[in-house]
VORO-158561 format. One line per 2 residues: for each residue x, y, z of C-alpha. Coordinates in Angstrom, 2 decimals. Layout:
N
X/Y/Z  ...
//
This chain:
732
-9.65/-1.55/-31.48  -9.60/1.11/-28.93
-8.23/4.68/-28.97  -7.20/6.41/-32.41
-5.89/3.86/-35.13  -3.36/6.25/-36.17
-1.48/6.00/-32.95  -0.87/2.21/-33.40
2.60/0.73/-33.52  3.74/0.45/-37.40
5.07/-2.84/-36.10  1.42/-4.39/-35.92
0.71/-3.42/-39.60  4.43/-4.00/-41.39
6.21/-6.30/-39.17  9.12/-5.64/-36.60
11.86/-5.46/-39.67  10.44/-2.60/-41.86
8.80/-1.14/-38.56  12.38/-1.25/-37.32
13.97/0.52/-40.58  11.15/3.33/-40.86
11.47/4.03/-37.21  15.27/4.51/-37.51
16.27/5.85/-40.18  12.76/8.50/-40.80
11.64/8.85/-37.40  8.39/6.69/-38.00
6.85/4.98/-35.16  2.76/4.86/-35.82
0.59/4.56/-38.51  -0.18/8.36/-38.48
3.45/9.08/-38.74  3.36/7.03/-42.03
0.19/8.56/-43.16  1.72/11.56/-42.82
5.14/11.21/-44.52  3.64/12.51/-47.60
5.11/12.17/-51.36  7.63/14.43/-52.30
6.32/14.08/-55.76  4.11/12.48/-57.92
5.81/10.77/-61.47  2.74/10.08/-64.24
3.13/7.30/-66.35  4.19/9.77/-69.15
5.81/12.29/-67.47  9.58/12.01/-67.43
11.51/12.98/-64.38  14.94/15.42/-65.36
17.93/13.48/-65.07  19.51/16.45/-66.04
18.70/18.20/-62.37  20.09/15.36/-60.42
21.90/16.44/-57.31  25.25/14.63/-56.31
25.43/12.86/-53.15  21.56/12.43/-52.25
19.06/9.49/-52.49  16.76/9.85/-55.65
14.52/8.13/-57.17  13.85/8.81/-60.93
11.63/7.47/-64.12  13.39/6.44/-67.24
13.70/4.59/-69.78  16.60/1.96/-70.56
18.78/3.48/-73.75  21.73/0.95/-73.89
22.69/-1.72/-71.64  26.74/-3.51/-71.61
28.50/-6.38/-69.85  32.20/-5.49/-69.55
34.84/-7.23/-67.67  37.80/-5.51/-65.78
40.68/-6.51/-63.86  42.03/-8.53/-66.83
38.96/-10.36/-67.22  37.89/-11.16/-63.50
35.51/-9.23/-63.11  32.03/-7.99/-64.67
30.32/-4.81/-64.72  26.81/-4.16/-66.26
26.30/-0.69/-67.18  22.74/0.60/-68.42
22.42/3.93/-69.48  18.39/5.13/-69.06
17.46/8.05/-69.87  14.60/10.53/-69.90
14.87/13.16/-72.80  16.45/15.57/-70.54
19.72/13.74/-69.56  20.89/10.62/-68.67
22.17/8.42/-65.92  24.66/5.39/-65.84
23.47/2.45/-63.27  26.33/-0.48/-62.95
26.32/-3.53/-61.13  29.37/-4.98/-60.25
30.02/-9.18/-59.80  27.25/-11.46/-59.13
24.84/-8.43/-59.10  25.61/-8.11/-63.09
24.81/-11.54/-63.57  21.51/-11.36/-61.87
20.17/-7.92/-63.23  20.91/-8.45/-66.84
18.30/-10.71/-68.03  15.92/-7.36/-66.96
17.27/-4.69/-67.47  17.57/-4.39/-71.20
17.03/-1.54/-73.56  13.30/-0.51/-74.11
12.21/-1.00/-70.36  11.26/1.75/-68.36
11.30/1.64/-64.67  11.39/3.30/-60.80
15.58/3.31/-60.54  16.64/4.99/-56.69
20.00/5.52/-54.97  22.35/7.47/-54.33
24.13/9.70/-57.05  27.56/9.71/-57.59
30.10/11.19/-60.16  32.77/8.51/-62.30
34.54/9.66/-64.75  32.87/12.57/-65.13
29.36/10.61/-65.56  26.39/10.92/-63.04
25.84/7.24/-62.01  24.02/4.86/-59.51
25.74/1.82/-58.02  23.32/-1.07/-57.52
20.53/0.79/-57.48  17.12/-0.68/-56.62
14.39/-0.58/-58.95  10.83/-1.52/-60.07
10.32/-2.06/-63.77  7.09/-0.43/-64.78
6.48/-2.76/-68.00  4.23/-5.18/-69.45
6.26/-8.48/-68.12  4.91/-7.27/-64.37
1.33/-8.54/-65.30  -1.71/-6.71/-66.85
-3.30/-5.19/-63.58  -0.14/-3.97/-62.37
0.55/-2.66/-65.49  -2.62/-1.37/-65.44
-2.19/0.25/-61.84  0.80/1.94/-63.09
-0.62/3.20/-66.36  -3.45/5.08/-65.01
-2.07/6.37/-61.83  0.02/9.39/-60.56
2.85/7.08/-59.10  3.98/8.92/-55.08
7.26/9.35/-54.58  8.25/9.50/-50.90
11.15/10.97/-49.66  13.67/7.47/-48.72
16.90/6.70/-47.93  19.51/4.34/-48.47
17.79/2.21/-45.94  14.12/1.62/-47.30
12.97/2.96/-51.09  10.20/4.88/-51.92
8.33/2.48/-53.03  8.63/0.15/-50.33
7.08/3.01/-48.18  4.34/2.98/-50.90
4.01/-0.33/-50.21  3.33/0.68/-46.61
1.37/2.99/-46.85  -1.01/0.65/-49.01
-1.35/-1.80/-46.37  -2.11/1.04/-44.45
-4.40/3.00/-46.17  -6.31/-0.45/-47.10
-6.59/-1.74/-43.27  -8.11/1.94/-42.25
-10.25/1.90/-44.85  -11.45/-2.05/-44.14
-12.74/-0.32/-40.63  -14.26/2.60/-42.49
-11.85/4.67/-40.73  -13.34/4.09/-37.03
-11.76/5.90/-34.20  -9.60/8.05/-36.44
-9.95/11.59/-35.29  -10.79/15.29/-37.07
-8.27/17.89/-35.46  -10.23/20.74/-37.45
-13.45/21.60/-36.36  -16.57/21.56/-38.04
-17.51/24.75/-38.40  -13.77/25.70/-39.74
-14.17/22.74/-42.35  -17.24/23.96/-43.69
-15.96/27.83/-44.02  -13.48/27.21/-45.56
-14.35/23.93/-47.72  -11.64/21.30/-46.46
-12.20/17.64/-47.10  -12.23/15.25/-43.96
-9.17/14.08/-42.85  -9.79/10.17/-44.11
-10.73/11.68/-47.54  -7.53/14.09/-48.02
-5.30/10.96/-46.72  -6.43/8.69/-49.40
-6.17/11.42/-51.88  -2.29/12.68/-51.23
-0.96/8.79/-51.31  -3.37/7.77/-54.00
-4.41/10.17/-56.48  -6.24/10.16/-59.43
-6.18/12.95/-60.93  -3.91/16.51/-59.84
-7.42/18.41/-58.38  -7.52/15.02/-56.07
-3.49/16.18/-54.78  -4.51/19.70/-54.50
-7.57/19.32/-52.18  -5.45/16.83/-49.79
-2.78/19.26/-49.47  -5.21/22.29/-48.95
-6.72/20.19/-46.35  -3.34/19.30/-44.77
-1.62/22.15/-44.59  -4.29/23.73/-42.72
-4.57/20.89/-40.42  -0.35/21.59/-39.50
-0.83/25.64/-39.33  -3.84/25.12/-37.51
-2.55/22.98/-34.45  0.58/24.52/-34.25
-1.04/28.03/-34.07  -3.40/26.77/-31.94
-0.17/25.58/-29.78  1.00/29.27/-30.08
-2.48/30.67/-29.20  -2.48/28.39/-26.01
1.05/29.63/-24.66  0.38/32.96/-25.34
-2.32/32.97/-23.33  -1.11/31.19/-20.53
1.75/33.52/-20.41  0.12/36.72/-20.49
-1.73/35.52/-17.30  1.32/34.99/-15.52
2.07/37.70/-12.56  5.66/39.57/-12.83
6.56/42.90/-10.98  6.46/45.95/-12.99
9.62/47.68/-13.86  9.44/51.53/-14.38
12.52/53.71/-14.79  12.63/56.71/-12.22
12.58/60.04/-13.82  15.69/61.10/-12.68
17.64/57.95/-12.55  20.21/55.72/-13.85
18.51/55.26/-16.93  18.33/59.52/-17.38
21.88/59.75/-16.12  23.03/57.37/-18.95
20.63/59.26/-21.79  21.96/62.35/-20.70
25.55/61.44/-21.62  25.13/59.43/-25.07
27.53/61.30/-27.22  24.36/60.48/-30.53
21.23/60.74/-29.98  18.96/57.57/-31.26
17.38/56.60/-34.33  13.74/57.29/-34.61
13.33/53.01/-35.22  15.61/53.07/-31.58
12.97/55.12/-29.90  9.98/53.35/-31.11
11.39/49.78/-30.11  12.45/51.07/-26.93
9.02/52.40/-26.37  7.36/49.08/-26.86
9.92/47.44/-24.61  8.98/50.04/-21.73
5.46/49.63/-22.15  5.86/46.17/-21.74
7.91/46.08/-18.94  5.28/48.32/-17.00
2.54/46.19/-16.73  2.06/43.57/-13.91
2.58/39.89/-16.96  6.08/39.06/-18.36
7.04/40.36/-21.13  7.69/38.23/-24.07
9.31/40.21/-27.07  11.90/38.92/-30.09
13.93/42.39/-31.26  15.24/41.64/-34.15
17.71/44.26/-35.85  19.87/43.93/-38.80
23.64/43.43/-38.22  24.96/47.10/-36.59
21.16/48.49/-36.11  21.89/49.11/-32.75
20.43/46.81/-30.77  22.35/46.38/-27.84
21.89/49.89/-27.09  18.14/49.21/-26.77
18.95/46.14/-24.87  20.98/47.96/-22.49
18.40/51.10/-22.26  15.83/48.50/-20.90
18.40/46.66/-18.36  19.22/50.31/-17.02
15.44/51.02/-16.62  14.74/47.76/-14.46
17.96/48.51/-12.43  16.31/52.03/-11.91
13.21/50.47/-11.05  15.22/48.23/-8.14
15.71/44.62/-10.02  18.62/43.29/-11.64
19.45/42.59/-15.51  21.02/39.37/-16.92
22.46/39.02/-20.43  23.15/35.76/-21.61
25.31/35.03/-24.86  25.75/32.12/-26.73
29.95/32.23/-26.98  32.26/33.47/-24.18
33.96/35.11/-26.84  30.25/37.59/-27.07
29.95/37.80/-23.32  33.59/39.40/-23.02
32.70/41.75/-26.36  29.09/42.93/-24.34
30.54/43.28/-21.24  33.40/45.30/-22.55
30.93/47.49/-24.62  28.30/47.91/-22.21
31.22/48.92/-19.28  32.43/51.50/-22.52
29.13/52.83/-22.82  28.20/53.31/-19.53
31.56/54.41/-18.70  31.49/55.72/-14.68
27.88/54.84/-14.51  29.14/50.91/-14.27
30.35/50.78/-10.75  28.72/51.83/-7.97
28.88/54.49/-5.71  31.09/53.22/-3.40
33.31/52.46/-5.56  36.65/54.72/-6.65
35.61/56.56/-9.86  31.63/55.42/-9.03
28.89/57.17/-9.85  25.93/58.11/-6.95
23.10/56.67/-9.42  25.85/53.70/-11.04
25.50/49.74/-10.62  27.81/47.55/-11.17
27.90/45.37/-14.21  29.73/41.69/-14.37
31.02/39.30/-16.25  30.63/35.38/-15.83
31.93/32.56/-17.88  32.80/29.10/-17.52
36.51/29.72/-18.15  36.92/32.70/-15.51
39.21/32.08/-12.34  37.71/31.33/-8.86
37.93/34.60/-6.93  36.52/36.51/-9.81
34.20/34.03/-10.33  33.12/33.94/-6.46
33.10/38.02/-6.51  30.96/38.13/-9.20
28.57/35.63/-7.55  28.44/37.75/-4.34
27.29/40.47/-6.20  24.98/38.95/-7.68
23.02/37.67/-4.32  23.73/41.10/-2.61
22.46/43.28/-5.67  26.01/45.20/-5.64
25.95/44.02/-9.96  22.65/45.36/-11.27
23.64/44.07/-14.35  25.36/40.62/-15.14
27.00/39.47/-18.91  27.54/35.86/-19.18
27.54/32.41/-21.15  25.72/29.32/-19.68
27.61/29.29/-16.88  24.57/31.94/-15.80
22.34/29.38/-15.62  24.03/26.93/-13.16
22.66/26.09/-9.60  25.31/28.31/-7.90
24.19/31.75/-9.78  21.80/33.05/-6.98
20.24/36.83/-7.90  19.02/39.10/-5.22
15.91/40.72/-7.65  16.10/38.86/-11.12
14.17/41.41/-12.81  14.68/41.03/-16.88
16.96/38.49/-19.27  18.10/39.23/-22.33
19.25/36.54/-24.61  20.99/37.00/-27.43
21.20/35.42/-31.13  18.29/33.08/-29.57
18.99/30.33/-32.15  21.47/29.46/-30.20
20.06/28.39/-27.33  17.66/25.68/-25.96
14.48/26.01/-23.92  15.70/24.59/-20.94
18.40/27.15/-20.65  16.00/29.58/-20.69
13.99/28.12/-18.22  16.24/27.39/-15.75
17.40/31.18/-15.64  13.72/32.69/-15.51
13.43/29.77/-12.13  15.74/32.27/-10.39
13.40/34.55/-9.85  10.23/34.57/-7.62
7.72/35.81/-10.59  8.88/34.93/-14.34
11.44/38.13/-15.13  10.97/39.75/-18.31
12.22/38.72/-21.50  13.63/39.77/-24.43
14.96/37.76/-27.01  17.60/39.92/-29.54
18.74/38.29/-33.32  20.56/39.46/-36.04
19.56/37.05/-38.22  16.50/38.67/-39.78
13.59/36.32/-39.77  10.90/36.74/-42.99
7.35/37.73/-41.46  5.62/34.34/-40.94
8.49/32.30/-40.13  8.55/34.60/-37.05
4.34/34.02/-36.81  4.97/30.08/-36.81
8.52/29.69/-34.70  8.32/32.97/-32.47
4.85/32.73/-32.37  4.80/33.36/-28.85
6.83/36.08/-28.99  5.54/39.82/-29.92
8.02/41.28/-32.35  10.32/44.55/-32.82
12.23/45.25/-36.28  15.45/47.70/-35.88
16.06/48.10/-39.45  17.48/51.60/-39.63
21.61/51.84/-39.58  22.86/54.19/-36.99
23.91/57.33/-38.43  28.33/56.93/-39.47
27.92/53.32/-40.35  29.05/52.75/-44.11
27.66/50.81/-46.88  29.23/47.12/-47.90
30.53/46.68/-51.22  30.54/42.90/-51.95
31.83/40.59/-54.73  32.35/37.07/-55.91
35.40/35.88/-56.64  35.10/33.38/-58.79
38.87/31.28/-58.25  38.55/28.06/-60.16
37.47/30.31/-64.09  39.70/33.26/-63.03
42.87/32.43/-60.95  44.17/36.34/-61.03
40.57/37.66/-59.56  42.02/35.64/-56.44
45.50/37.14/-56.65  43.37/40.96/-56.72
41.98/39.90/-53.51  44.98/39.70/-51.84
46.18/42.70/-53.31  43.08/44.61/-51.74
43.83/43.17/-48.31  47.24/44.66/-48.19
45.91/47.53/-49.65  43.58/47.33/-46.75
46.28/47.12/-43.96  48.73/49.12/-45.38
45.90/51.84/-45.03  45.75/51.20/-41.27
42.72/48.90/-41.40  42.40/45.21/-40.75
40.65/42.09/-42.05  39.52/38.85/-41.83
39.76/35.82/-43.77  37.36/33.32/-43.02
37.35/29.66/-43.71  34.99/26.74/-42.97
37.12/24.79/-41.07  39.64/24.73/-38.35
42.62/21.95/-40.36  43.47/20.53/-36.79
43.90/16.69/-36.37  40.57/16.20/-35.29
38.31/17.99/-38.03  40.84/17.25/-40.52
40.74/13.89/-41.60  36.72/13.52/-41.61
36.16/16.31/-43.57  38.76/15.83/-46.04
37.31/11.53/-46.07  33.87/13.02/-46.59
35.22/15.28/-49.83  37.17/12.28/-51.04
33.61/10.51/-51.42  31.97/13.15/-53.09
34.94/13.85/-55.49  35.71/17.22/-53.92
38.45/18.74/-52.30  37.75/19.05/-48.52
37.20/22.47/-47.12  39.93/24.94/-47.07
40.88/25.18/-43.38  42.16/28.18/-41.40
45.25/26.49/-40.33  46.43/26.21/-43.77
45.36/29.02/-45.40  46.80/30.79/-42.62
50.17/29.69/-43.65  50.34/30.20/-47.16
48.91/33.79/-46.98  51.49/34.39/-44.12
53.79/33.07/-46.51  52.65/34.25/-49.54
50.36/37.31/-51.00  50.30/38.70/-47.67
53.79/38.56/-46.50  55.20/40.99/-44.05
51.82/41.49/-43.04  50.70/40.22/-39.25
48.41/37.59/-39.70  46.77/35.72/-36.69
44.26/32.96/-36.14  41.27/32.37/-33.95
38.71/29.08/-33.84  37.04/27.53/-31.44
38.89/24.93/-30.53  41.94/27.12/-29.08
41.49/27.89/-25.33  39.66/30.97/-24.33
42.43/33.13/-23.15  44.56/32.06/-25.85
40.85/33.25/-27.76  40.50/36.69/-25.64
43.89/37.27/-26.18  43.78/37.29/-29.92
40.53/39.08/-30.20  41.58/41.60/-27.63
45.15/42.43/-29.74  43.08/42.25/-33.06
40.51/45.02/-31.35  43.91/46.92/-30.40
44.82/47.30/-33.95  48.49/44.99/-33.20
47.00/42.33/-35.90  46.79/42.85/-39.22
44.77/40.01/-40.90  42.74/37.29/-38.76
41.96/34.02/-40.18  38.98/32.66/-38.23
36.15/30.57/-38.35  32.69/31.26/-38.04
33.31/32.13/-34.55  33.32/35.32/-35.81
29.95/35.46/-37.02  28.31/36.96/-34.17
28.86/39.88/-32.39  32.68/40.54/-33.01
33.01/44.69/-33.06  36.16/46.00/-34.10
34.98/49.25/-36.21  39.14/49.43/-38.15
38.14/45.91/-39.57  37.43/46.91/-43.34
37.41/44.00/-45.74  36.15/40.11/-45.21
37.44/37.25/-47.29  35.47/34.32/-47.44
37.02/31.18/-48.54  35.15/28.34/-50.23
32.08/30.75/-49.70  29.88/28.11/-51.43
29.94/25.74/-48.32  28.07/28.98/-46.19
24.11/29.20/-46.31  22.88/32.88/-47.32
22.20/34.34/-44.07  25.06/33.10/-42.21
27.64/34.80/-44.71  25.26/38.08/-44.49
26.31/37.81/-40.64  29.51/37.25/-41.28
30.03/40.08/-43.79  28.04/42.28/-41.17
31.57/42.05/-38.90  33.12/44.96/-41.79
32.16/48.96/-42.35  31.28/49.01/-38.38
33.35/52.18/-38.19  33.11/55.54/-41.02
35.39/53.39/-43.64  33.52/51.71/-46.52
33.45/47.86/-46.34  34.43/45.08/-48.68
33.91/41.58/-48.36  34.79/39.23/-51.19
33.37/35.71/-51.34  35.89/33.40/-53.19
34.32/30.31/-54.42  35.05/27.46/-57.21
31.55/26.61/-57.86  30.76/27.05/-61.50
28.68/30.15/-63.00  25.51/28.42/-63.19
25.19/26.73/-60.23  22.52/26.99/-57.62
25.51/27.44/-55.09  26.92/30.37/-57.30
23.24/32.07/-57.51  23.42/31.75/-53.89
26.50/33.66/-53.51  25.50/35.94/-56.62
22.19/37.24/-54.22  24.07/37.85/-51.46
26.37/40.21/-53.67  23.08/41.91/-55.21
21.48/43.00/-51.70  22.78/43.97/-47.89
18.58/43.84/-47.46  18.42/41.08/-45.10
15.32/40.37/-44.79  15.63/39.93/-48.19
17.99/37.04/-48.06  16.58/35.35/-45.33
13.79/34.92/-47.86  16.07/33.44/-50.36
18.01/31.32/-47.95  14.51/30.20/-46.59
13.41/29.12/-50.39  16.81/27.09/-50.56
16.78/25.29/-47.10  14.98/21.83/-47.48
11.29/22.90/-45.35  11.50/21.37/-41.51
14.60/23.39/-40.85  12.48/26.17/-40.59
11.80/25.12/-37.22  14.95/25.14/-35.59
15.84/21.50/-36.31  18.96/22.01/-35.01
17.49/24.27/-32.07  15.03/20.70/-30.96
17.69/18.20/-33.14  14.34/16.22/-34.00
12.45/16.09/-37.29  10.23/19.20/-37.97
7.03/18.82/-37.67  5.89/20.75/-40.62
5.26/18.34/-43.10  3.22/19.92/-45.87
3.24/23.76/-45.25  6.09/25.59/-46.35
6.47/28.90/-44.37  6.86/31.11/-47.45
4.29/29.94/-49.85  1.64/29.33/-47.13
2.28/32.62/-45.99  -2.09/33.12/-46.14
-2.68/29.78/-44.47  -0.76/30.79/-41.38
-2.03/34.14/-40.88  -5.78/33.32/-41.38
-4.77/29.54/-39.27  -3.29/32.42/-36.50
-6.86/34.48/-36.41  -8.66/31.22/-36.25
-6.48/29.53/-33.41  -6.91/32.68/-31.16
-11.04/32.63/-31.48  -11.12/28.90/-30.71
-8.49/29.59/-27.68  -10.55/32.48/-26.29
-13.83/30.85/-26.52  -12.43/27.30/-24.69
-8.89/27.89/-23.37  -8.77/23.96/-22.45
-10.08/22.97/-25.51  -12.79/20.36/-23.83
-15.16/20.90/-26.51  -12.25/20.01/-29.05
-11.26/16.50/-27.61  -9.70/15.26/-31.28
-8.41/18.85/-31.71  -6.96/18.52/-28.03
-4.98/14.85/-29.03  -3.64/16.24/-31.99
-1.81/19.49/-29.84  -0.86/16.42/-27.48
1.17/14.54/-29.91  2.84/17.61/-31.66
3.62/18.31/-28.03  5.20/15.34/-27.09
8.24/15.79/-24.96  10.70/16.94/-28.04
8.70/19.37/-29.94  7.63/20.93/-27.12
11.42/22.29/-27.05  10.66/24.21/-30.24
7.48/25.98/-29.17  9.19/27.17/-26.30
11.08/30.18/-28.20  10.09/32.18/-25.05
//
């Protein structure tokens, strides 16, 4: 066999079908991809999996024991049903078979037997059940060395779905296991070199294999992961280490401000002076932007921190310096809000000097969108190419072929998340050198997610307020166990606007034609009601508790003047309530805006609703945002809401939310849309791993940049490279 075993076809070990399922529906094409779709769990023989923690509506596979086990017939006697109740000391579970299926499954399944039961959970009458599940009995009628298997072994459970159980991937990864071993593992490679092994004590990759899909004992599970989670920090550091490397020896054109120049002229006139974290950031970003290699920095700033004012200070600077500023938002909706606040702050030092009302040292600053009308849109591209705009606001439509820059000198993208690599790319290609960059979030990153997914990035934290800005107060409502807190809500919002502020009520959906019959299908199969929608709720506050009151709404689906429009008139103060979407989350800056409803607030993660609730107390009233909810008290989706009422520390909750989020979306899944390729490290708990994987990564970088003396090491960067993870890397 030539080349590395692991990058054979799964076909040529399990056959086209299962090859065919595995590579569908859990992305696995080669043996290595199989080897490395580790066990989400281990079940002993004795040990008893907790019914009692089941979730509704995912794929599970549990260990039980049969309690009780009835035939019953329905439909006046045409039909049958088999029921079997199992059960595991901590709860139990109903599986039924319907028809033919009862027929055939009741000879086995009777009381006594334990077994491996997986499907999906679902809710009857109140009862936690699987329909037709699959299953492996685990008792003595399966023959003595099975039995035997079973009795002494810590039994892998992989993560399935409907498609293929977990134990047919066991059975897999068996076959798999067995045919490396057969060859004594020839040709399989060892990513982690020597030297690092030893150090640190890390069993060979063959060794920790065998031991995380066949264990014998819990030290043998512990020494496989220890092994493999350094092997997935390791590379993708090593990744990191490599583009950091090759960017900082990329040639760009310094930028320094003149000392007397646009950039003093617009100091000179701030009506505040800046925070002491604004003047250290802003420091950093000037140092960077005088030396002769791109720079490469992530800002990141809590909601309100400020940090468009040190994005702006740093476009004004390159101006200064003779190059030209881009800022590129994710929503048209943010590109109007920038431009209008960085045309407010700059106020006569946006137009230039031949311009009525200009300024001798001004530029002029523009705005470009998809949705703007052709002779704007052609002015604006003029002065682009003749340098008349020294600073540009726009959406993607930045990026097309037509958008030609005289001196591209920095780009500024905002809430980052948002956008792909090739975006990115394609703007820094309209320049001669790679332009500066620097990426700005709100949505506060924890310390080594930012070391694994910005790696390449060198970071800033904004995370003092700006002097004026008032503390959130924020609740939960809980609607379903106390009907009249909901009613007080209301009450507060009029309270609100008859004050002369405004607010928003968001929901999680729009309640059009075309989101509402899916989502309200979807909630009809997990027994729930489908997401309140703004449409609706929109009407029955207008209606209702708010009456009299002027209530507007805004989503994305209306068409962006119709959006502009509403925003602009909300801004103005002429609407009283807006009933939104998400759209909202990012950006929006209307300092009157005082309290935030959330509706269904469960169906938010933790970080989004801390950007959301970062759109009230912009301006010197106190905030209130109030997250209504039905989920009961002692749910995990309550506790959610419950932390984000304890803390306006966001850093803090992007922990949390990081904890709750299933590991792989970490990295951006929906940034690359592919599966993550962190498999075994979880960014919080490995937060060690990945700093000491980050030291080691840069040595072995420095010492042989192309890696030729790490040819295994080299294959294994290759195939986390591959064409869609590269995407991910690419944060800058």
């Amino acid at each position: 066999m030539t080349g590395n075993p692991l990058d054979e076809p799964l076909r040529k070990l399990v056959g086209d079908r299962t090859a065919k399922v595995l590579g569908e529906h859990l992305g696995l094409h080669t043996t290595g991809d199989l080897l490395h779709h580790y066990p989400r769990r281990y079940a002993e023989r004795g040990e008893l999996t907790r019914l009692a923690d089941l979730p509704v509506d995912e794929y599970v596979t549990v260990v039980a024991q049969i309690s009780k086990a009835d035939k019953r017939t329905y439909g006046g006697g045409s039909g049958v049903r088999l029921e079997v109740v199992v059960s595991d000391g901590s709860g139990s579970l109903t599986l039924v078979f319907f028809s033919k299926a009862a027929h055939a499954h009741a000879h086995r399944l009777i009381p006594g037997r334990r077994g491996m039961f997986s499907g999906k959970v679902s809710v009857f009458n109140r009862t936690r059940q699987l329909a037709h599940p699959d299953y492996q009995l685990l008792d003595a009628d399966e023959g003595e060395a099975e039995v035997d298997a079973f009795a002494n072994r810590l039994i892998p459970l992989y993560p399935a779905c409907k498609q293929i159980t977990s134990w047919k991937i066991a059975q897999a990864v068996e076959t798999a296991l067995n045919s490396l071993a057969g060859t004594g593992w020839a040709g399989v490679g060892e990513p982690l070199p020597a030297q690092l092994r030893e150090t640190r004590g890390l069993a060979p990759l063959p060794e920790a294999l065998e031991k995380v899909h066949r264990p014998r004992t819990k030290a043998d599970i512990a020494a496989a992961r220890d092994r493999l989670r350094w092997d997935e920090a390791f590379v993708l550091q090593v990744a990191l280490a490599r583009r950091r490397a090759a960017e900082s020896a990329l040639p760009a054109v310094p930028r320094r401000p003149a000392a007397d120049g646009l950039l003093a002229a617009f100091d000179a006139k701030l009506p505040f002076t800046l925070t002491e974290g604004q003047r250290s950031v802003s420091a950093e970003v000037f140092a960077d932007l005088a030396t002769d290699h791109p720079m490469h920095r992530l800002l990141q700033g809590e909601v309100g921190s400020g940090k468009t004012l040190v994005a702006l200070r740093a476009m004004l600077g390159v101006v200064d310096a003779g190059g030209q500023a881009a800022m590129l938002a994710p929503t048209e909706v943010l590109a109007q809000q920038h431009h209008r606040s960085i045309t407010e702050m700059m106020g006569g030092l946006a137009e230039s000097a031949g311009m009525l009302g200009g300024s001798e040292l001004g530029t002029k600053v523009v705005l470009l969108t998809g949705s703007m009308g052709t002779p704007a849109r052609r002015q604006a591209l003029l002065d682009l190419v003749t340098g008349e705009a020294g600073i540009v606001v726009g959406t993607h439509a930045l990026i097309e072929d037509k958008v030609k820059f005289r001196d591209l000198g920095l780009v500024v993208v905002d809430e980052q998340h948002r956008f792909g690599v090739e975006q990115r790319d394609a703007l820094r290609a309209k320049a001669p050198q790679p332009p500066h960059l620097l990426v700005m979030t709100a949505t506060p990153i924890p310390r080594t997610v930012a070391m694994t997914v910005f790696g390449d990035l060198e970071t800033s934290v904004l995370d003092q307020l700006p002097a004026g800005r008032s503390p959130i107060a924020t609740h939960v409502v809980p609607a379903a166990e106390k009907p009249h807190f909901l009613s007080r809500a209301w009450e507060r919002v009029r309270e609100e606007a008859e004050g002369g502020h405004q607010a928003y009520v968001v929901c999680p959906r729009i309640g059009d034609d075309e989101d509402g019959g899916a989502a309200a299908k979807k909630a009809d199969d997990a027994e729930r009601r489908p997401p309140l929608a703004v449409l609706e709720v929109a009407e029955q506050i207008a209606a209702g508790p708010l009456r009299g009151l002027r209530v507007e709404v805004l989503h994305g689906r209306m068409a962006p003047d119709a959006k502009d429009d509403v925003m602009r008139r909300f801004a103005a103060g002429e609407v009283d309530v807006l009933v939104a979407t998400t759209v909202i989350e990012v950006g929006v800056n209307v300092p009157n805006a005082t309290a935030m409803v959330i509706m269904d607030a469960d169906r938010f993660g933790v970080s989004q609703l801390h950007q959301l609730r970062g759109r009230v107390g912009r301006g010197s009233a106190p905030g209130l945002c109030l997250l209504v909810s039905e989920a009961p008290e002692a749910s995990p989706a309550r506790g959610r809401l419950d932390a984000v009422a304890a803390t306006l520390d966001g850093f803090e909750l992007s922990e949390i939310d990081l904890q709750q989020r299933r590991e792989g979306d970490v990295l951006g899944q929906a940034q690359s849309g592919s599966r993550s390729s962190l498999r075994m490290l979880t960014v919080i708990e490995d937060r060690d791993v990945i700093e000491q994987a980050r030291q080691e990564a840069v040595e072995v970088v420095a010492a042989d940049p192309e890696l030729t003396g790490h040819p295994d090491l080299r294959s294994a960067l290759d195939s986390l490279l591959d064409a869609d993870r590269e995407q991910y890397l690419d944060k800058g």
